[in-house]
TIRO-2110 file (N, C-alpha, C; in Angstrom, 1 decimal):
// TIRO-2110
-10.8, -98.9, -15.5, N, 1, A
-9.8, -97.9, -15.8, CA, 1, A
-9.7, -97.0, -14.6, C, 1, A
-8.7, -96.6, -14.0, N, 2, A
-8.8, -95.4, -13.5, CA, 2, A
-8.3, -94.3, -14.0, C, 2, A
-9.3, -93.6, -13.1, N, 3, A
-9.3, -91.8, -13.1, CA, 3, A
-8.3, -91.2, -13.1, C, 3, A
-7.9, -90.0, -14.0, N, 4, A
-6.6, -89.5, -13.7, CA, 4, A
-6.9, -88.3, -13.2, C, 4, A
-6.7, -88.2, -11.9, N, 5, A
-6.6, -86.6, -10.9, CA, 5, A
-6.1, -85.8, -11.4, C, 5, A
-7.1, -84.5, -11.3, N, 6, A
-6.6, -83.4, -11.8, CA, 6, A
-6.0, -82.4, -10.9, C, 6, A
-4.7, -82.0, -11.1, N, 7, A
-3.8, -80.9, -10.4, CA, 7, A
-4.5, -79.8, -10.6, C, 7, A
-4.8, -79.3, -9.4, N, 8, A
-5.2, -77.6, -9.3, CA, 8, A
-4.2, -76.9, -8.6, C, 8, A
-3.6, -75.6, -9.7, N, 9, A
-3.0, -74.7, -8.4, CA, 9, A
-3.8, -74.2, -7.9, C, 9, A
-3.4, -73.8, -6.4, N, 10, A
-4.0, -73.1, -5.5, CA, 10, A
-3.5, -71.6, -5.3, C, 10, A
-4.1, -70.5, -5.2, N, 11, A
-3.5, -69.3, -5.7, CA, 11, A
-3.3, -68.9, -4.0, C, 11, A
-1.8, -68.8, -3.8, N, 12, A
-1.6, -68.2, -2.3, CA, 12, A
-2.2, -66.9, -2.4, C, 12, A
-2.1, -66.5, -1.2, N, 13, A
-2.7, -65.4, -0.4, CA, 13, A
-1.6, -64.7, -0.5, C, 13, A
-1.5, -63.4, -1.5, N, 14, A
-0.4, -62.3, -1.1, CA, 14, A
-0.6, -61.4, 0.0, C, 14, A
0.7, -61.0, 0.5, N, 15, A
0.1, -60.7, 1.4, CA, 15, A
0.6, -58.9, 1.1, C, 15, A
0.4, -58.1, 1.2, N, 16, A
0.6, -56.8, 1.0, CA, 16, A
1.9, -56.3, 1.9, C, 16, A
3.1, -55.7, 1.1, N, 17, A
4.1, -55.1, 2.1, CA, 17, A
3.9, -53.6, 2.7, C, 17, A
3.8, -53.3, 4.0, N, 18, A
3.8, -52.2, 4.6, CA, 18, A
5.5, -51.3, 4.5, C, 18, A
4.9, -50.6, 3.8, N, 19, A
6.7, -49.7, 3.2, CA, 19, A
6.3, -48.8, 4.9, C, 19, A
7.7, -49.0, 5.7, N, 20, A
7.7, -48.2, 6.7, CA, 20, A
8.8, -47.0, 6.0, C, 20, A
8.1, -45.6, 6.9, N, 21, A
8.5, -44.3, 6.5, CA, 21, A
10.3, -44.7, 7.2, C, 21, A
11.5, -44.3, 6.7, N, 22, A
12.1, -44.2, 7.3, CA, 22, A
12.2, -42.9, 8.3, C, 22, A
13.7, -43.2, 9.3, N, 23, A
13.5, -41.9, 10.0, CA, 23, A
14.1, -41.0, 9.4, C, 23, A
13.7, -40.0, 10.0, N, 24, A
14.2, -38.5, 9.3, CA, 24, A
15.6, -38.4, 9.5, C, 24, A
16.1, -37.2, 8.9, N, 25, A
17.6, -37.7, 8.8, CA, 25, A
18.2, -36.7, 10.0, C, 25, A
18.0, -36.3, 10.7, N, 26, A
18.3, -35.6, 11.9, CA, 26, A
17.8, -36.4, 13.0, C, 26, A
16.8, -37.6, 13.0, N, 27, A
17.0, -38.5, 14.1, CA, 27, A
17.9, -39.4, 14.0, C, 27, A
18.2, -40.2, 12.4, N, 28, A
19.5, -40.7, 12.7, CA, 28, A
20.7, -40.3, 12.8, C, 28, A
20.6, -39.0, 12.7, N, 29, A
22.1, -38.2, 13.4, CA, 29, A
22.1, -38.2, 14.8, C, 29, A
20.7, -38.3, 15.6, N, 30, A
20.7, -38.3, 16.7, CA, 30, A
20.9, -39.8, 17.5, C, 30, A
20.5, -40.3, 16.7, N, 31, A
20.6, -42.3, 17.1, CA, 31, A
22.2, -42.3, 17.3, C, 31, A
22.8, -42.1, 15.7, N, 32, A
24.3, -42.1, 15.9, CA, 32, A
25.2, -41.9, 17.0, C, 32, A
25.2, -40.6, 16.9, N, 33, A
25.5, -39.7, 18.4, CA, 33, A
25.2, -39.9, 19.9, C, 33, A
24.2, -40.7, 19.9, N, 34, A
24.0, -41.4, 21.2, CA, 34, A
24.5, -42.3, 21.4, C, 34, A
24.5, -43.1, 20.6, N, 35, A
25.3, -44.8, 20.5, CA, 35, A
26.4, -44.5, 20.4, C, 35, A
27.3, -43.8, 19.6, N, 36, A
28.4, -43.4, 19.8, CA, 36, A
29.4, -42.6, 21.1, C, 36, A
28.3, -42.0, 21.9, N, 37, A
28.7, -41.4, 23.3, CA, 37, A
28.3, -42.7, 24.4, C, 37, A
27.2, -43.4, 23.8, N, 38, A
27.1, -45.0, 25.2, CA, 38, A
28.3, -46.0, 25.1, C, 38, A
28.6, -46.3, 23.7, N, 39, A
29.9, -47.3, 23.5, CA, 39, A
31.1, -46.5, 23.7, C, 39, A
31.8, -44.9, 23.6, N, 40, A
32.6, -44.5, 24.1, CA, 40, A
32.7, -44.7, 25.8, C, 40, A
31.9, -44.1, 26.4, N, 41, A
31.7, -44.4, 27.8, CA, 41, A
31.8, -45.7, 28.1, C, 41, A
31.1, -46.9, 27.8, N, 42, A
31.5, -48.4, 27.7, CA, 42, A
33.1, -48.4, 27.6, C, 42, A
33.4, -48.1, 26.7, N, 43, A
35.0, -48.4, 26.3, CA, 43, A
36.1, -47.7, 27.5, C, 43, A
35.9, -46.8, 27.8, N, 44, A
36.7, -46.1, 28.6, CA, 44, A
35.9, -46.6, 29.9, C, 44, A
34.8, -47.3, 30.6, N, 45, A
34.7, -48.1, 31.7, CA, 45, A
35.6, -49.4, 31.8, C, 45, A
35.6, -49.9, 30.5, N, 46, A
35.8, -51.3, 30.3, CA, 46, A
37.9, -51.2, 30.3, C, 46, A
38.3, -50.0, 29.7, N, 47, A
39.7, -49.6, 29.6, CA, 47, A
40.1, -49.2, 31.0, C, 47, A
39.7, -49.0, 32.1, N, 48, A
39.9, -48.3, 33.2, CA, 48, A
39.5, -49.9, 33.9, C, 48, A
38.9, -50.4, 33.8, N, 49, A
39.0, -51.8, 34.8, CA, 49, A
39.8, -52.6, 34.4, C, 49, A
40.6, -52.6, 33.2, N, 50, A
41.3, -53.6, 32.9, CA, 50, A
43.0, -52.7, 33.4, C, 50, A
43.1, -52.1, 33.4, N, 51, A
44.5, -51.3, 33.5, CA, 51, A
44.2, -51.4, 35.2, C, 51, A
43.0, -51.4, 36.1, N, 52, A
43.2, -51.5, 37.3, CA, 52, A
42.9, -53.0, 37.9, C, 52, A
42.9, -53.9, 37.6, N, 53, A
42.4, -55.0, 37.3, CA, 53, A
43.8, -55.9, 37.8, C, 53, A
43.8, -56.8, 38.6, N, 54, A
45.0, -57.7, 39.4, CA, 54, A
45.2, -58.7, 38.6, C, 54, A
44.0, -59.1, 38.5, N, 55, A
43.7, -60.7, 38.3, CA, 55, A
43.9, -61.2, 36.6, C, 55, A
45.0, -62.0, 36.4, N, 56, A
44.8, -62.6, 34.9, CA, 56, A
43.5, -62.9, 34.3, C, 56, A
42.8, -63.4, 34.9, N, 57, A
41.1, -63.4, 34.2, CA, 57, A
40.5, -62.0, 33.9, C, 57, A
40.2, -61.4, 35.0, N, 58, A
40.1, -59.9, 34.5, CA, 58, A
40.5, -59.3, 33.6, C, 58, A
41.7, -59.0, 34.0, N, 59, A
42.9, -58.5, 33.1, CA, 59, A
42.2, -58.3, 31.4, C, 59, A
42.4, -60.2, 31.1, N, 60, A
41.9, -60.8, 29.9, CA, 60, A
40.7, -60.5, 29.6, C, 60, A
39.5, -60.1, 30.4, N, 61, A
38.5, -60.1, 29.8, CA, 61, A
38.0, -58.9, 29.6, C, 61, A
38.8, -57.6, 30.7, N, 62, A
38.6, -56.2, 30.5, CA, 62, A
38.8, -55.5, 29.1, C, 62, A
40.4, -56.5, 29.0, N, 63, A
41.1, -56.2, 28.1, CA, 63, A
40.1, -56.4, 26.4, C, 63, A
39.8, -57.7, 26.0, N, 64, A
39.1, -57.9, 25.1, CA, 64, A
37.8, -57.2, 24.6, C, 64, A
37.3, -56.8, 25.9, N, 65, A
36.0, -55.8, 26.3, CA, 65, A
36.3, -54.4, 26.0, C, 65, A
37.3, -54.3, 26.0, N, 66, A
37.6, -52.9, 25.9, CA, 66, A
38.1, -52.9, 23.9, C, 66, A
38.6, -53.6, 23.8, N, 67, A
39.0, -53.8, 22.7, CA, 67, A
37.3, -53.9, 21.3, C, 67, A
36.8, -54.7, 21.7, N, 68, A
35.4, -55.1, 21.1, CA, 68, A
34.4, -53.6, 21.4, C, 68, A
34.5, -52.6, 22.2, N, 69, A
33.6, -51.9, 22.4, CA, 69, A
34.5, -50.7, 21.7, C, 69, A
35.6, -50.2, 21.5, N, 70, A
36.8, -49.5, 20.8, CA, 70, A
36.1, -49.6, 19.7, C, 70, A
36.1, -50.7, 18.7, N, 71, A
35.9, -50.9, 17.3, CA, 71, A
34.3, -50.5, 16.9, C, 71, A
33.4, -51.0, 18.0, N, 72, A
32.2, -50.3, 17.8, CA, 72, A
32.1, -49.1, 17.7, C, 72, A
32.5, -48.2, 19.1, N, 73, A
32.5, -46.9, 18.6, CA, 73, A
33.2, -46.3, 17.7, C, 73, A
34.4, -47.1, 17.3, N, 74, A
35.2, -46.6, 15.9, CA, 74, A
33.8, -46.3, 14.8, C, 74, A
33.2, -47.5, 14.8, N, 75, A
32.1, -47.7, 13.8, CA, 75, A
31.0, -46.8, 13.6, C, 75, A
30.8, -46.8, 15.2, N, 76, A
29.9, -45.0, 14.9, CA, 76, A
30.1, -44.3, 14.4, C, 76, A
31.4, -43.9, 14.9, N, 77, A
32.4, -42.6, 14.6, CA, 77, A
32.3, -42.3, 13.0, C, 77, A
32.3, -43.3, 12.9, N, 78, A
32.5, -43.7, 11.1, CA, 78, A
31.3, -42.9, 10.4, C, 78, A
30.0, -43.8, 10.9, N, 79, A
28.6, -43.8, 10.4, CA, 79, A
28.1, -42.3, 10.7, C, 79, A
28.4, -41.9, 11.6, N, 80, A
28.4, -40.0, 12.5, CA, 80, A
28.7, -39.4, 11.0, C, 80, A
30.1, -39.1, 10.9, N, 81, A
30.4, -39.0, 9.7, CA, 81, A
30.3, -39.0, 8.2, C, 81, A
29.8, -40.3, 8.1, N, 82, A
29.0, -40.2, 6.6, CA, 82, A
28.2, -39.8, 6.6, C, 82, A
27.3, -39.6, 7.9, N, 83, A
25.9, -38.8, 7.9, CA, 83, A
26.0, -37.8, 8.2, C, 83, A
27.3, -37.1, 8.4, N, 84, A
27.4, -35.6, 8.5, CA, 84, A
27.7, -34.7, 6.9, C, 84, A
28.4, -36.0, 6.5, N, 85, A
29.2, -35.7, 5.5, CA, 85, A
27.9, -35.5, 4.5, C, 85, A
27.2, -36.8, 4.0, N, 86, A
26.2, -36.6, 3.3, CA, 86, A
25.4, -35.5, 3.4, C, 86, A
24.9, -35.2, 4.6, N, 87, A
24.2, -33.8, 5.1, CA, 87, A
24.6, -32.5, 4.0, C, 87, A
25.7, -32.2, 4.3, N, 88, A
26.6, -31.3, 3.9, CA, 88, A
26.4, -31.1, 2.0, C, 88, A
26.6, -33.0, 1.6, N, 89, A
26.9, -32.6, -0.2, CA, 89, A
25.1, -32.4, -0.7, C, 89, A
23.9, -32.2, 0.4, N, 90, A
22.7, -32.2, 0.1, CA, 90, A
22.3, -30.7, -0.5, C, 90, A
END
C-alpha cells in the first residue's frame, strides 16, 4: 500500500508595514509651488523655441512640448490650490 503524504501549510513570514509620517502640510505647499514655478519656466522656454523655431521638426516638437508642459503646470496650478483652499476650510 502506499503512504498518503501529508500537506503541511507553511506559515509565511509577515512582514511588518513601516507607516511613513507624511509631509507636513506647508512642505507640500512648498513641493507644489516649486514644481509649479520649474514646469511654468519649462513651458514658456519650450513656447519661445517653438514660435522662434524655422524648421518643421522643431516647430512640431517645440510645439507639442510646450503643449505637454502647459497641462502640467495647469495641474499644479490646480493641486497649489486645493492645498491652499483646504488650508483655509481647516
Amino acid at each position: 500500500m502506499a503512504k498518503k503524504k501529508r500537506v503541511t501549510k507553511k506559515k509565511g513570514v509577515s512582514r511588518k508595514t513601516v507607516s511613513h509620517k507624511s509631509d507636513s502640510f506647508p512642505a507640500r505647499i512648498r513641493i507644489a509651488w516649486r514644481n509649479l514655478v520649474l514646469f511654468v519656466i519649462l513651458f514658456l522656454a519650450s513656447y519661445l523655441l517653438y514660435t522662434f523655431s524655422n524648421t518643421n521638426l522643431f516647430s512640431t516638437f517645440f510645439g507639442i512640448t510646450s503643449i505637454i508642459l502647459g497641462f502640467v503646470s495647469l495641474s499644479f496650478l490646480i493641486a497649489l490650490m486645493v492645498l491652499l483652499v483646504s488650508r483655509s476650510k481647516k
